[in-house]
ZAMARGU-4260 file (C-alpha; in steps of 0.2 Angstrom, whole numbers, plus 5000, padded with zeros to 4 digits):
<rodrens>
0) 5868/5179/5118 | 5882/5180/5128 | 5884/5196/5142 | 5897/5208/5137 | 5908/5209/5152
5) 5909/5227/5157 | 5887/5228/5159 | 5877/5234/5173 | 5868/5220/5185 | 5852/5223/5186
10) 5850/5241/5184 | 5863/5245/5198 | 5875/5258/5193 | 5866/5260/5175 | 5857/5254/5160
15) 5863/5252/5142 | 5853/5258/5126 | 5860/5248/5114 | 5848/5254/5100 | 5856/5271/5102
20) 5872/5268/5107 | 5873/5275/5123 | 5876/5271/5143 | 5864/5279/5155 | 5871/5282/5172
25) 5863/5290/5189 | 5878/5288/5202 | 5867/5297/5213 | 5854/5279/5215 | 5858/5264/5217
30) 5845/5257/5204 | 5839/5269/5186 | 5821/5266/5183 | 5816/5254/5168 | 5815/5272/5157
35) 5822/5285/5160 | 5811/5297/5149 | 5795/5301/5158 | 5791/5312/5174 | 5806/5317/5180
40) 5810/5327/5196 | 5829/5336/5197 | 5836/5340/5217 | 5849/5351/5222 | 5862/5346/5230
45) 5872/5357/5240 | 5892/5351/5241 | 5905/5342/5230 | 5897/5332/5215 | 5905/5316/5208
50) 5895/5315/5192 | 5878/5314/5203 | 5868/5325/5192 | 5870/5310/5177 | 5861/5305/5168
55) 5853/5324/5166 | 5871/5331/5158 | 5882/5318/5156 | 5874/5303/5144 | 5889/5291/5137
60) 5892/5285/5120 | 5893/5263/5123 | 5911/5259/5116 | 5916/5240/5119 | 5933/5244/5122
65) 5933/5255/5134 | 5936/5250/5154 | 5921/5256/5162 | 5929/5255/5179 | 5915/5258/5190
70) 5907/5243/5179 | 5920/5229/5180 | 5912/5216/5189 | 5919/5200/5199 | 5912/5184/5208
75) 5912/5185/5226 | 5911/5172/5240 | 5892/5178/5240 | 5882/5171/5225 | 5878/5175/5212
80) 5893/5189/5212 | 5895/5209/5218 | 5902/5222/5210 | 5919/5226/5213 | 5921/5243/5210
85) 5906/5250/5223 | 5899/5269/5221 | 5912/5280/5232 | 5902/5292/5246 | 5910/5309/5247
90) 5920/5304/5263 | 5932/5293/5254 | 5937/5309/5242 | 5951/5320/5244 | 5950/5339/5236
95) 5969/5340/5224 | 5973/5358/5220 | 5967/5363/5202 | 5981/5367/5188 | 5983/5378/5172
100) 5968/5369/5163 | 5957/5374/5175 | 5952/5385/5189 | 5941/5371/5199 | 5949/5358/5210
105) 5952/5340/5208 | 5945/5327/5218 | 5951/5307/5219 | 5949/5293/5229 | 5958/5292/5245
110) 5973/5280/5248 | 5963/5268/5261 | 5948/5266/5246 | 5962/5261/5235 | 5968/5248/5246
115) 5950/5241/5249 | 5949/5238/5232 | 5966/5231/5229 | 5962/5220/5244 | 5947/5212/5239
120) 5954/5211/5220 | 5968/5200/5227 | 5955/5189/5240 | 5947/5185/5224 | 5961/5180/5213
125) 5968/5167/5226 | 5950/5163/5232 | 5946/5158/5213 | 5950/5143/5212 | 5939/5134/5228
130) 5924/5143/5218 | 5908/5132/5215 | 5900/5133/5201 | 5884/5135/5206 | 5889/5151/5218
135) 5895/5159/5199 | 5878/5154/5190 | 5878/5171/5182 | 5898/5171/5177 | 5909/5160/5165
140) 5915/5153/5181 | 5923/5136/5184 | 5935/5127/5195 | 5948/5131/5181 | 5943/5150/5181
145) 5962/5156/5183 | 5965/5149/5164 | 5948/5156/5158 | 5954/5170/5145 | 5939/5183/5149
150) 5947/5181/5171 | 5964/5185/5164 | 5956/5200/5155 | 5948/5204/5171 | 5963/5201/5180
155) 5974/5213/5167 | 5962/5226/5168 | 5961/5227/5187 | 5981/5226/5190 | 5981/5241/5177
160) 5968/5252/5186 | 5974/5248/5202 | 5992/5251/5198 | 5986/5269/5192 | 5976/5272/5206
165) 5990/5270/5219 | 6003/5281/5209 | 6005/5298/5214 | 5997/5311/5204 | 6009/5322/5193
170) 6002/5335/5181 | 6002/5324/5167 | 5998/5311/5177 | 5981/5316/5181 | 5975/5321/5160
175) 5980/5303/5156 | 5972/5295/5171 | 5956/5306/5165 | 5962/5299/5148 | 5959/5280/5157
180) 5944/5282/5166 | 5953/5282/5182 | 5943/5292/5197 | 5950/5311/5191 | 5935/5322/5195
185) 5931/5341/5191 | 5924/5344/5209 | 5914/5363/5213 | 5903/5367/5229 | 5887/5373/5223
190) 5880/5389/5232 | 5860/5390/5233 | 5857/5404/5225 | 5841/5412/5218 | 5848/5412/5204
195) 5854/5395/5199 | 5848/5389/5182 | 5846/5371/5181 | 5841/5359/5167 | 5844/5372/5151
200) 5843/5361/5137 | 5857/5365/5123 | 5854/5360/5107 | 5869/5357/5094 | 5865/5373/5085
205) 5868/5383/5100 | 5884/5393/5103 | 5894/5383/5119 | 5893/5389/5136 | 5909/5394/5144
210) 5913/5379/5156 | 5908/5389/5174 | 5891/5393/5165 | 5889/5373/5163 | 5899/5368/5180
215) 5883/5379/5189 | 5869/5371/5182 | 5873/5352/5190 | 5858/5344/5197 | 5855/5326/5201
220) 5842/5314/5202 | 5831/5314/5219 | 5841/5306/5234 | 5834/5295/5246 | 5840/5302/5262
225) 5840/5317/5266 | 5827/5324/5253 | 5835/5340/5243 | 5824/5354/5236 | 5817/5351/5218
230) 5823/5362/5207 | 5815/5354/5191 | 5800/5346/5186 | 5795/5341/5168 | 5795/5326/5155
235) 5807/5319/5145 | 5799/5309/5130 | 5816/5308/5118 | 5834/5301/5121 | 5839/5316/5107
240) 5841/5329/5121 | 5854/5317/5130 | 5864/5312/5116 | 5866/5332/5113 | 5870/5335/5129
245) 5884/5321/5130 | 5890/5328/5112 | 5890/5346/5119 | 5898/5343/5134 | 5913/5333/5128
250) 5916/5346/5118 | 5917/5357/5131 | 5926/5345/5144 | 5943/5348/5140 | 5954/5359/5130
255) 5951/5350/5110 | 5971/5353/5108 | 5974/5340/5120 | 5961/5327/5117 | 5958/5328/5098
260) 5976/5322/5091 | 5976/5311/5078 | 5980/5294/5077 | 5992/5292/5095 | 5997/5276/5100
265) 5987/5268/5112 | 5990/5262/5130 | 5995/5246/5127 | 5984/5240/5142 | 5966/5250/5138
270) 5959/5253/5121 | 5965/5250/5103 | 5961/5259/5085 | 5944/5260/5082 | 5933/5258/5092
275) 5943/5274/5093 | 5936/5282/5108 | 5945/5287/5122 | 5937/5292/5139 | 5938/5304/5154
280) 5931/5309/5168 | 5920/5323/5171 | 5910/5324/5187 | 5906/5306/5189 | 5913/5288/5194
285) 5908/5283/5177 | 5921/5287/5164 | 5913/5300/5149 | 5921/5296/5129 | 5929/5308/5121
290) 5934/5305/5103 | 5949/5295/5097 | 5961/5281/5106 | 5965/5282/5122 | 5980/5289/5123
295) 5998/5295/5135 | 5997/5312/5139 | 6000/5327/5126 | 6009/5340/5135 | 6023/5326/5140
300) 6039/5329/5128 | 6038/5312/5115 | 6055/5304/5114 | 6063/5308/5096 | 6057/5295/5082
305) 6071/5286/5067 | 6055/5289/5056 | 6046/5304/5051 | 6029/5306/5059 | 6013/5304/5049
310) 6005/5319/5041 | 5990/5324/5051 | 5974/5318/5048 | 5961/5333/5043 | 5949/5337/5056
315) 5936/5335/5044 | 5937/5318/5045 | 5931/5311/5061 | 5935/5293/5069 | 5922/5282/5066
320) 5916/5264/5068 | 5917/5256/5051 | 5905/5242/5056 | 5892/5253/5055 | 5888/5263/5038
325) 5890/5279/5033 | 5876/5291/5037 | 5880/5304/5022 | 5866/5306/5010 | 5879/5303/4996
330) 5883/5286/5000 | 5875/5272/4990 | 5862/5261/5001 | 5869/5244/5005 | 5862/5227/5007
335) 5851/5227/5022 | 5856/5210/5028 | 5873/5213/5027 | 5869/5231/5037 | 5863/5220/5054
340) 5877/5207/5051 | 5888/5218/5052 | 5882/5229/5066 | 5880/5210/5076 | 5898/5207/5074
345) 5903/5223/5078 | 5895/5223/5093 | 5909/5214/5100 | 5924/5216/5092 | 5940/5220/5101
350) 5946/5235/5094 | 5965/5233/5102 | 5968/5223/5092 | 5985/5225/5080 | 5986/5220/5061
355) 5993/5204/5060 | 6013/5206/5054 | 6016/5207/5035 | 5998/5207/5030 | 5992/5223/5021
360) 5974/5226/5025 | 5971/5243/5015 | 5960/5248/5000 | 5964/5247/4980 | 5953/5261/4978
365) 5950/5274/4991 | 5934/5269/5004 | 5919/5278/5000 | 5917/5284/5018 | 5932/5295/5016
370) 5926/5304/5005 | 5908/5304/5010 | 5912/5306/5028 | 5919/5325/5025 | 5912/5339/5033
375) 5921/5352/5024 | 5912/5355/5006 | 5928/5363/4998 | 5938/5349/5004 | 5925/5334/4999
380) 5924/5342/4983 | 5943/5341/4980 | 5944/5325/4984 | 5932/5319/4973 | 5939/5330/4959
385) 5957/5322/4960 | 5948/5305/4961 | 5940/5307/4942 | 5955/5315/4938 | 5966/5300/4943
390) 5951/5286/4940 | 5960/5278/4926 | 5977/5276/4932 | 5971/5271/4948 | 5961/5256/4940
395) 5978/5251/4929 | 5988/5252/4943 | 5977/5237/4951 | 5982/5226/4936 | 6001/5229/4941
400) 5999/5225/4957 | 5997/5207/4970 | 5981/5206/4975 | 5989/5205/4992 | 5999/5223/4992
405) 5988/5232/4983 | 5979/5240/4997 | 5982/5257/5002 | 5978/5265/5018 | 5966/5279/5021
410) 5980/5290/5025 | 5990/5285/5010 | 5973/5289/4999 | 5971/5307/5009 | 5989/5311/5003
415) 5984/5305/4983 | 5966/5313/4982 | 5976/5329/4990 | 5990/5330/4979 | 5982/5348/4973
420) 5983/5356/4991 | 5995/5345/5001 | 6014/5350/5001 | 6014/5360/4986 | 6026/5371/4994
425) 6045/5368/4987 | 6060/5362/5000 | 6045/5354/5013 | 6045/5335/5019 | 6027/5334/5012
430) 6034/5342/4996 | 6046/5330/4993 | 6033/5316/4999 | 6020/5320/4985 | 6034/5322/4974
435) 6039/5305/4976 | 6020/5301/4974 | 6019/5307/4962 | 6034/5301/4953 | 6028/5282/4957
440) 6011/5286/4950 | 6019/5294/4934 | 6029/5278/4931 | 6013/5268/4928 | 6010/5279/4910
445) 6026/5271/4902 | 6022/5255/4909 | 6012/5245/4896 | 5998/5229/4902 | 5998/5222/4883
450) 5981/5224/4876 | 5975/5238/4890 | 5976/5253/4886 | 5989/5264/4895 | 5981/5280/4901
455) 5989/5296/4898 | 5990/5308/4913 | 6004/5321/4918 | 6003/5323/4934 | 6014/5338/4934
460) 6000/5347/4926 | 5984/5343/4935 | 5976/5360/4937 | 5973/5359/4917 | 5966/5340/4918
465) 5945/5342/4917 | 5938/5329/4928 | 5928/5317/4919 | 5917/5301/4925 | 5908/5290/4913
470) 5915/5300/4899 | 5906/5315/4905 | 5917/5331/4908 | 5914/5342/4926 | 5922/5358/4921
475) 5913/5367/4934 | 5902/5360/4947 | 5897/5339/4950 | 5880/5335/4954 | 5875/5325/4970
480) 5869/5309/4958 | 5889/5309/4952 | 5897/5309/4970 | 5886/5296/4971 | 5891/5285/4958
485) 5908/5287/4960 | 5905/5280/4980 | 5896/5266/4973 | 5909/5260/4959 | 5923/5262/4974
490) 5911/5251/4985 | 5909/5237/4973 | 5926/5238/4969 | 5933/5237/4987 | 5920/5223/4990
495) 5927/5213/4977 | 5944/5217/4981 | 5942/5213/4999 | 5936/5194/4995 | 5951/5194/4983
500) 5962/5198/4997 | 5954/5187/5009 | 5953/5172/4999 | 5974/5176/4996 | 5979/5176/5011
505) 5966/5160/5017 | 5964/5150/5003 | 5972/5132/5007 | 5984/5128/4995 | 5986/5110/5001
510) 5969/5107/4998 | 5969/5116/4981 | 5985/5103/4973 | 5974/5088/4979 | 5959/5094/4969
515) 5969/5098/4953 | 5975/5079/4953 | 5958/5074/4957 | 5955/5085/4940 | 5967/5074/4929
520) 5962/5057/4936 | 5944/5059/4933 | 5938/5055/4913 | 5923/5062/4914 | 5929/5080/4918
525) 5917/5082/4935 | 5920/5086/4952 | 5919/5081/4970 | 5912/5094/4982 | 5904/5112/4979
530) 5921/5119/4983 | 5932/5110/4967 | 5926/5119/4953 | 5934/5136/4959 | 5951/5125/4963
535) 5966/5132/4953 | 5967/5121/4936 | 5980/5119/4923 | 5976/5136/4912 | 5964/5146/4924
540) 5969/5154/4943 | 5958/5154/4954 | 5958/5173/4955 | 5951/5169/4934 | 5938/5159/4943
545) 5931/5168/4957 | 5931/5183/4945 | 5918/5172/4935 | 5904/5169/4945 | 5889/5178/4950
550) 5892/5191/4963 | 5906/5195/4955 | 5906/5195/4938 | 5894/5209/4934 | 5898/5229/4936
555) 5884/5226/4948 | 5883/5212/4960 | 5870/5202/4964 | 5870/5203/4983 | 5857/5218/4981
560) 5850/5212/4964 | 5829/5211/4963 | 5832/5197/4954 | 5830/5184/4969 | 5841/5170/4957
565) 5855/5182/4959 | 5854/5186/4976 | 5854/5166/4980 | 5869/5164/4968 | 5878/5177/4974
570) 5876/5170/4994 | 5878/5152/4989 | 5896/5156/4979 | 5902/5167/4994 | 5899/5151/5006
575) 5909/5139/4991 | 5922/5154/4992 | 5923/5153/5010 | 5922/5132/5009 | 5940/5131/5003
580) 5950/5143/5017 | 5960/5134/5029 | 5955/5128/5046 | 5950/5136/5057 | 5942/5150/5042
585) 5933/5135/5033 | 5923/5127/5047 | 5907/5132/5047 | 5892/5132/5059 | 5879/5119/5057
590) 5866/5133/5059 | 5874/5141/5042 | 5877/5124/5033 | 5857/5119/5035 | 5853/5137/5029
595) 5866/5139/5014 | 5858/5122/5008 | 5844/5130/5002 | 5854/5141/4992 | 5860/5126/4982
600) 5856/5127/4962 | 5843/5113/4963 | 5832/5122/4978 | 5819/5135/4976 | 5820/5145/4991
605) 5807/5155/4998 | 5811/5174/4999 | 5814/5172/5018 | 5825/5158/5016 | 5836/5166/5005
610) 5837/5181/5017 | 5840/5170/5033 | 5854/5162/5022 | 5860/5181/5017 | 5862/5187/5033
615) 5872/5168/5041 | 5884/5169/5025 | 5888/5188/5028 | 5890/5187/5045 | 5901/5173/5043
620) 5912/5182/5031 | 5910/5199/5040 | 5918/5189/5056 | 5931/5179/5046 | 5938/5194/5038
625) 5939/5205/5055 | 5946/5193/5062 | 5958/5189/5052 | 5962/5206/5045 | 5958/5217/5061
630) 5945/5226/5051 | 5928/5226/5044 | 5927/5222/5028 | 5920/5234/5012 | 5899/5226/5013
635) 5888/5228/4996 | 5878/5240/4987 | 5861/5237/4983
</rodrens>
């Protein structure tokens, strides 16, 4: 497996926990032992601390897209390479004056560090070229390194953090250099006093400290020279207490109004959409996450826009990283294989990344997650409401509609499931939004499909509408088993909408006329290849076909099935589906190809074969769609 490229080396700086999604950092040693649960021993330290009592009160959430500055590593003239961005003494700080968001001073680096590190950046860059490969064993160096796309990623992150480094610090300067990981540091003396309390666990359901409460507790790891008084000895057996300590501290770190917007537009040189975590700095060289995009700075006037702003998003529903599932109880379980491919490829994708021009990447039927994902019950429970109310126009709106531009976004679904509550009041600009909503919505019930049934709703009047799933009516409350239902049809359907869409957009069309003609020409009505048979023909679209075959046929698909024929089927078909994208979509590995095989109608498959092959084809597709669409794709129920 390849590195990632913002990792520790060997334990210096700090140690990733990938199984629990967090960075561990001890600033305060140059090496973290191989666990850090265990006996433990807590020193005081006495004068200005830059994050030295990590990783006891500051744990970090792991977020590939995030420039861990003190992380970004580079070959050096020795081998096998040494890290950059070094671990700043207290010397090299200088104390700023505090502002209006807090009463404790700032600390930064000072002007001659700065230039250190802009000066060995640029002995690299034009020393790069007269690198031997074997001094780089451990890099993806070679005499060529200056065209390598992960050394101009290197080289465009350095430039941006260095050119922030050496700008002068304005007010707002200094929130979105926090905002970017750039060295912006809380900084307090710490008296000795009797008194001190040091290693006070808080647990979430606690109230929060005020921040001078917290700011007097930081304590560090032992030091090496000189020895510091230990203030606390015990044993940590669980990586719980860190993740509520980093959770409880970020919340406290800076004021929520200025960090928690919604949906800002990124830096076009840090971090994207969703991994959607920003970060800044709090006491330490290591940047800490906060949640949402990294962002410019809030206070600072934005510059009048030709187009209205989007509505906010509620603050119920939290940024989250789709390639992972839904934790809410409601949701429906999902195929486990396609749970790990999912979380392999998600690993390390690049979350700047921007939707592709012209291609809609949303969802015919609202994501489950939205819904599930709502902390607020009144809210949740209003959404769902609207959702059986509106369930049968929604679905015939689908028929209308291309497969391609049928999608909606999440923030177009938040303003249909919240027609009830949202802009209701006359002469607003979200009034006369859900009123043009609703007037688009309404046009669909005089709109006939032929045989199907138009459904009659009147929006106007959805108060007296009783909501109704599986022709059962809710008057009052909705059981737990009905939420999850509902999450399970708009999984499926999403699923299958989402191969729809894919297969649109990617299918290659060339390919499909050459198959057709093979069609005519050959007498007895056969076909070349495992792909041909889902070709386009004279009287059936191959929409008509892919609808056809197991997986996607049935109300429930047979990705999850016990039925191990059906799980097989359903795999094999998804790698024929994938078979007739274009280049470079329908090249697929050899690893896949000897796998798939077994899925072939003549095999019989073991039960571990068929889930090796499971997991190739739906990694395969998780990463085709992704990449192409700049999202993960809707995975399966069981």
């Amino acid at each position: 497996m390849d590195t990632p490229i913002f990792k520790s080396h060997h334990g210096l700086i700090g140690r990733e926990y990938p199984e629990r999604k967090m960075f561990i950092t001890s600033p305060n040693s140059y090496h973290l032992p191989d666990e850090i649960w265990g006996h433990q021993q807590v020193h005081l330290r006495r004068n200005y601390h830059y994050g030295e009592h990590d990783p006891l009160l500051m744990p970090q959430y792991l977020d590939p897209c995030v420039i861990y500055l003190s992380l970004i590593r580079l070959p050096d003239a020795e081998p096998p390479f040494h890290i950059l961005w070094r671990r700043p003494e207290e010397d090299e700080f200088e104390v700023m004056d505090g502002f209006k968001l807090a009463e404790l001073p700032i600390g930064r680096l000072q002007k001659e560090f700065v230039e250190a590190l802009e000066r060995a950046y640029h002995q690299l860059y034009h020393s790069v070229n007269d690198a031997r490969p074997s001094s780089l064993s451990d890099t993806p160096a070679t005499p060529s390194l200056r065209s390598d796309s992960k050394f101009k990623d290197y080289c465009g992150r350095i430039r941006f953090l260095l050119a922030h480094l050496t700008t002068a610090y304005s007010h707002s300067r200094r929130l979105s250099c926090a905002r970017a990981g750039i060295p912006v540091w809380w900084a307090r003396r710490l008296p000795v006093t009797p008194d001190v309390r040091v290693m006070t666990w808080h647990s979430e359901t606690k109230p929060l400290p005020t921040m001078r409460s917290v700011i007097e507790k930081f304590t560090s790891f032992k030091d090496e020279s000189p020895p510091h008084p230990v203030i606390w000895e015990g044993s940590l057996n669980s990586l719980e207490y860190y993740a509520a300590m980093s959770k409880h501290n970020r919340s406290i770190a800076f004021p929520a109004s200025l960090f928690d917007d919604p949906q800002p537009d990124p830096p076009s040189a840090t971090t994207s959409a969703q991994p959607e975590t920003a970060v800044a700095t709090g006491s330490s060289n290591t940047p800490v996450p906060l949640p949402g995009p990294v962002r410019t700075s809030r206070p600072c006037r934005q510059p009048q826009k030709p187009y209205p702003a989007r509505a906010p998003r509620p603050a119920s529903s939290l940024s989250r990283n789709k390639f992972e599932p839904s934790a809410s109880p409601l949701m429906p379980p999902l195929v486990v294989n396609w749970v790990k491919a999912s979380r392999d490829i998600g690993s390390n994708f690049d979350f700047r990344q921007q939707p592709l021009q012209g291609v809609c990447r949303g969802y015919v039927v609202p994501e489950a997650a939205l819904l599930a994902n709502l902390a607020n019950e009144k809210t949740r429970q209003g959404f769902f409401v609207m959702y059986m109310k509106l369930a049968s126009l929604l679905a015939y709106r689908v028929g209308f509609l291309d497969p391609a531009k049928a999608g909606l976004s999440n923030d177009d679904w938040r303003h249909i499931l919240g027609l009830e509550v949202l802009g209701s009041k006359e002469g607003t600009k979200s009034n006369a939004a859900r009123q043009k909503l609703i007037n688009e919505l309404q046009s669909l019930t005089s709109t006939s499909r032929g045989r199907v049934a138009t459904p009659k709703v009147d929006l106007t009047k959805l108060k007296d509408v009783v909501p109704t799933w599986k022709g059962v009516a809710y008057p009052d409350t909705i059981p737990d088993e009905t939420y999850t239902s509902i999450l399970s049809n708009l999984t499926r359907n999403n699923f299958k909408s989402d191969v729809l869409m894919a297969d649109f957009h990617l299918y290659d069309k060339t390919s499909a006329t050459s198959h057709m003609a093979v069609d005519r020409e050959r007498e007895d009505g056969e076909v070349d290849g495992e792909v041909d048979d889902l070709a386009p023909s004279e009287g059936c679209t191959r929409r008509e076909k892919l609808g056809g075959i197991e997986g996607f046929s049935a109300a429930r698909m047979g990705f999850g099935s016990q039925d191990l024929t059906k799980r097989t089927a359903a795999s094999y078909n998804l790698y024929r589906i994938m078979r007739g994208w274009r280049s470079p979509y329908n090249v697929i590995p050899s690893d896949v190809e000897t796998a798939v095989q077994r899925l072939a109608p003549s095999q019989q498959p073991s039960v571990e074969e068929v889930d090796h092959a499971e997991y190739l084809v739906a990694r395969r597709y998780i990463w085709v769609f992704s990449d192409f669409f700049k999202r993960p794709p809707t995975l399966p129920t069981v």
